[in-house]
N, C-alpha and C positions, 0 to 999 in steps of 0.2 A: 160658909159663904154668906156673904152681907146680900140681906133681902133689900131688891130696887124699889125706888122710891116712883108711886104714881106720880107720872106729868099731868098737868092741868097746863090748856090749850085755850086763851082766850083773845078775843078780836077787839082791841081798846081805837079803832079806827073810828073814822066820819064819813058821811059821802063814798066818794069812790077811792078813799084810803084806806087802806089797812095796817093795821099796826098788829102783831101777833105776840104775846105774853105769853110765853112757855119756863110754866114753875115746875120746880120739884125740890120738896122740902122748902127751905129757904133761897135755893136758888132761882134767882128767875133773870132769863135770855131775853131782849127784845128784837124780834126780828121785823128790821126794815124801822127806819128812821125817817120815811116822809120825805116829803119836799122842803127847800126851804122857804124860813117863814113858819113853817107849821107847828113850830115846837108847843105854842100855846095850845093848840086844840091838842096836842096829843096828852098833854101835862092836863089837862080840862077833863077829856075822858078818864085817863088814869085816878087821874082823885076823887070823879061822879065812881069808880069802881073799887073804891076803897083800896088803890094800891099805891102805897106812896113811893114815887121815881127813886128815894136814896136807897129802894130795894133791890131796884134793875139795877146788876151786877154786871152782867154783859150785853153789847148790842151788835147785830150781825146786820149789814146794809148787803141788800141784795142785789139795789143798782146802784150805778151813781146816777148824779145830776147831768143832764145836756150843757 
């Protein structure tokens, strides 16, 4: 049986957004893509955390826009 890989769970948000980074091994989810407009700060955090965006493989939007 293939042993599972640890997730790692981190908060690459600003203010009152959240941006959620769920890796395991090489893959990594972003769940919830902001508001529009926002892409700079989320791209700003991500690379202040040493993760660069051609990693995020998948994105999961949890609401849409009004």
């Amino acid at each position: 049986m293939p042993q599972a890989m640890p997730l790692t769970i981190l908060n690459v948000g600003y203010r009152s957004t959240n941006y959620w980074l769920v890796s395991a091994g090489s893959s990594r989810l972003l769940v919830d893509i902001g508001w529009p407009g926002t892409m700079g700060m989320m791209r700003a955090n991500l690379k202040r955390m040493d993760v660069p965006v051609k990693e995020i493989r998948y994105v999961l939007a949890t609401q849409l826009p009004h």
